[in-house]
N, C-alpha and C positions, 0 to 999 in steps of 0.2 A: 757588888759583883754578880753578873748572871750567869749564873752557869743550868746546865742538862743532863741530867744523869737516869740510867734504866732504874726502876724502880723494880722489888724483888718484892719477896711476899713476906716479908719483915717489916714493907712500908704500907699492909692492907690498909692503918690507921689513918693516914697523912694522905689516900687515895678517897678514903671515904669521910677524909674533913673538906676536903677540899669541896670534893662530887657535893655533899651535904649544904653547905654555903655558896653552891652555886647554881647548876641544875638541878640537882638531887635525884641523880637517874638511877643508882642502885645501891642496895643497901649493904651492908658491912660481907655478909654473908656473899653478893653477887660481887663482891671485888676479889674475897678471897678465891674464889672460883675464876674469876679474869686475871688473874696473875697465875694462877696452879695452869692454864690450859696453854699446849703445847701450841708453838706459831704464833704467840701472843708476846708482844714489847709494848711494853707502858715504858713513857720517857716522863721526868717531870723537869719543870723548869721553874727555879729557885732564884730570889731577887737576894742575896748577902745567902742567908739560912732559911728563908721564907717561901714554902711552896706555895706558886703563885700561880701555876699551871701543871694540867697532866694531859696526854694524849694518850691513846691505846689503840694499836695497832692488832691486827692478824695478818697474817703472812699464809695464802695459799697457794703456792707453787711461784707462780708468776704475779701475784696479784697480791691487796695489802687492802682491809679494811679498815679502817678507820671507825672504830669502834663509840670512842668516847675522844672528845677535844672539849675541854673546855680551863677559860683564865677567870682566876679571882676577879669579882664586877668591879674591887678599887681599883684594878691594874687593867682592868679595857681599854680597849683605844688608845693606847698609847705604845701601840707597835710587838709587846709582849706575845700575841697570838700569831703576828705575822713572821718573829725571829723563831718560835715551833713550828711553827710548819713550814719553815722554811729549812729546818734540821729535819723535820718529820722527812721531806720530797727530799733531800739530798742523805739521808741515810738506807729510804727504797733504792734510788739512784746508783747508789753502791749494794746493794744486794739484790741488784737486776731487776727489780719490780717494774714492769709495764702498766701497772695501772691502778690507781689507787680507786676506792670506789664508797660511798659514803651514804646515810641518812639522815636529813632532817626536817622539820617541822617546816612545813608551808606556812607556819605564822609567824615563826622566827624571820624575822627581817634581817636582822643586823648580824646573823648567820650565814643567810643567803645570801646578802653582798659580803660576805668576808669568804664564804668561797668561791662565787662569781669571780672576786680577784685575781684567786689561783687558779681561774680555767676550766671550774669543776663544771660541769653539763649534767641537766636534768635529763636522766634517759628513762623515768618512769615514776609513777606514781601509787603505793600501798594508801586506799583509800579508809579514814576513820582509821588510823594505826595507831596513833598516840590517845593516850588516857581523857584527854578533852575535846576526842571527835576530831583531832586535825589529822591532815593527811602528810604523809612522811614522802617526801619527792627522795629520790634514788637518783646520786650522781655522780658523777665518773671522769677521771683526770686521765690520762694518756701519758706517761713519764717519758721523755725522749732522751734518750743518749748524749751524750755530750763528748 
């Protein structure tokens, strides 16, 4: 069964198993800090009892960063990332967010086309921003009403 549920700061452990086995963007200490800060929703998504995905969001005013996405590498590809963000865009949707807005690695491919899917647009470029000289494109989704 799949289910999504917000993560609290009871679950720093299971934020930075996942983060750790997969990108490994921040360390135990920098989760407990992304769950403690106000405007801040982490959702995770669970295959039976098995965290298989987390997203982290920020919420500023009208607007919603996307902070952290990422799915366990055994569960890629095969739709997991796109049923998150697709709860990720319809839970903005309902808290009025006009635009979601994101970073990632100019070398990440298979990032790039997974959010080219959802529309996202490259509106800018932090050059040598990540730890091995790559540059972090800054990109921006437009959420329309329905």
């Amino acid at each position: 069964m799949l289910s999504i549920r917000k993560m609290t700061k009871e679950d720093v452990g299971l934020c930075f198993e996942l983060d750790s086995n997969t990108i490994s963007l921040w360390s135990k200490k920098q989760w407990e800090e992304e769950l403690k800060k106000k405007g801040v929703k982490v959702f995770s998504l669970s295959l039976l009892n098995d965290v298989i995905g987390i997203c982290a969001i920020q919420l500023v005013i009208d607007e919603a960063q996307i902070n952290y996405f990422s799915i366990n590498k055994k569960f890629r590809r095969k739709g997991f990332g796109t049923y998150l963000m697709k709860y990720l865009i319809k839970i903005c949707e309902k808290l009025n967010i006009k635009k979601l807005i994101l970073e990632v690695s100019e070398s990440n491919y298979a990032a790039k086309n997974f959010y080219s899917y959802f529309e996202f647009f490259t509106v800018g470029i932090r050059k040598n921003y990540y730890k091995d000289g790559s540059d972090a494109l800054l990109k921006e989704k437009f959420l329309i009403k329905k």
